[in-house]
C-alpha positions, 0 to 999 in steps of 0.5 A: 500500500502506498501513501498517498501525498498530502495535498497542500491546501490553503490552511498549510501552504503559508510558511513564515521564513526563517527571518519572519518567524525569528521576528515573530519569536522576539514579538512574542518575547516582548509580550511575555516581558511585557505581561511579566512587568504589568503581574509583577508590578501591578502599575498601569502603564504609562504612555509609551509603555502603552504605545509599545504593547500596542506596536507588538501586538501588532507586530504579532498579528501582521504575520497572521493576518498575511497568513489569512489574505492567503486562505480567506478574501479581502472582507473576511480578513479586514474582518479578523484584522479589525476585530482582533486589533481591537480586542488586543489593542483597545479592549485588553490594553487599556485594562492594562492586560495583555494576551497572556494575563490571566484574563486574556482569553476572556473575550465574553467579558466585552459584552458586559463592555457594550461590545455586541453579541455578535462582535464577541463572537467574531473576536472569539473565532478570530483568537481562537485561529490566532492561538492555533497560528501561535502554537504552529509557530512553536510560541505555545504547547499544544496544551496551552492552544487547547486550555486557551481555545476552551476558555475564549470559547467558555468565554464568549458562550457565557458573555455577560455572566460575568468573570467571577462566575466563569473564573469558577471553572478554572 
């Protein structure tokens, strides 16, 4: 019995270069020196430490968001850009939090925010393929893109029951 090639298909034809996923290493070693800071020292951040978790954030969402123009059209990705900039950008870092804080996955929590029902949603699928291109990067286990795939989902089912009553399952 022979085996039969694997078709390259959209979702797995996108590889990050050598120098691209080096880049996309240090971003996410910003973000993990980040996170580390804001837990440890409990400060808001000032302006320009603002400003640079924003400039990451971004930098870690550029290779993804290449990734996706190759998969999905031009709307459904302007769709995702949008969405997770926000989330990452405007709803965790102006609570001075970040994607790796503990309460990073928990997208749901916008609703309670004012963010519509249907916007929870798209920021929960949007995370959830994040995470899946983070752990194809080697930039989380297996394990962590399992735990955070099942609480951004807990997250976004149970929006507006609040954290505390959602943190009760962890």
């Amino acid at each position: 019995m022979t085996m039969a090639k694997k078709e390259v298909t959209p979702q797995n034809s996108f590889e990050l270069g050598t120098a691209a996923k080096k880049k996309l290493q240090e971003n996410w070693q910003q973000l993990v020196a980040i996170s580390a800071t804001l837990k440890k020292t409990e400060e808001p951040l000032d302006q320009r430490a603002f400003e640079n978790l924003q400039k990451v954030n971004l930098s870690l969402l550029k290779p993804f968001i290449q990734k996706l123009e190759k998969q999905y059209a031009a709307r459904t990705v302007a769709r995702y850009r949008n969405t997770l900039t926000f989330y990452l950008n405007e709803y965790l870092a102006t609570q001075d939090d970040t994607l790796l804080s503990d309460n990073g996955n928990f997208v749901g929590e916008m609703y309670s925010a004012g963010v519509s029902r249907n916007e929870v949603k798209q920021a929960a699928r949007g995370l959830q393929k994040f995470y899946v291109f983070l752990q194809q990067n080697d930039l989380i286990t297996v394990e962590q893109l399992a735990d955070s795939k099942e609480t951004v989902k807990l997250s976004a089912d149970s929006m507006g029951l609040g954290m505390g009553m959602l943190k009760e399952y962890f």
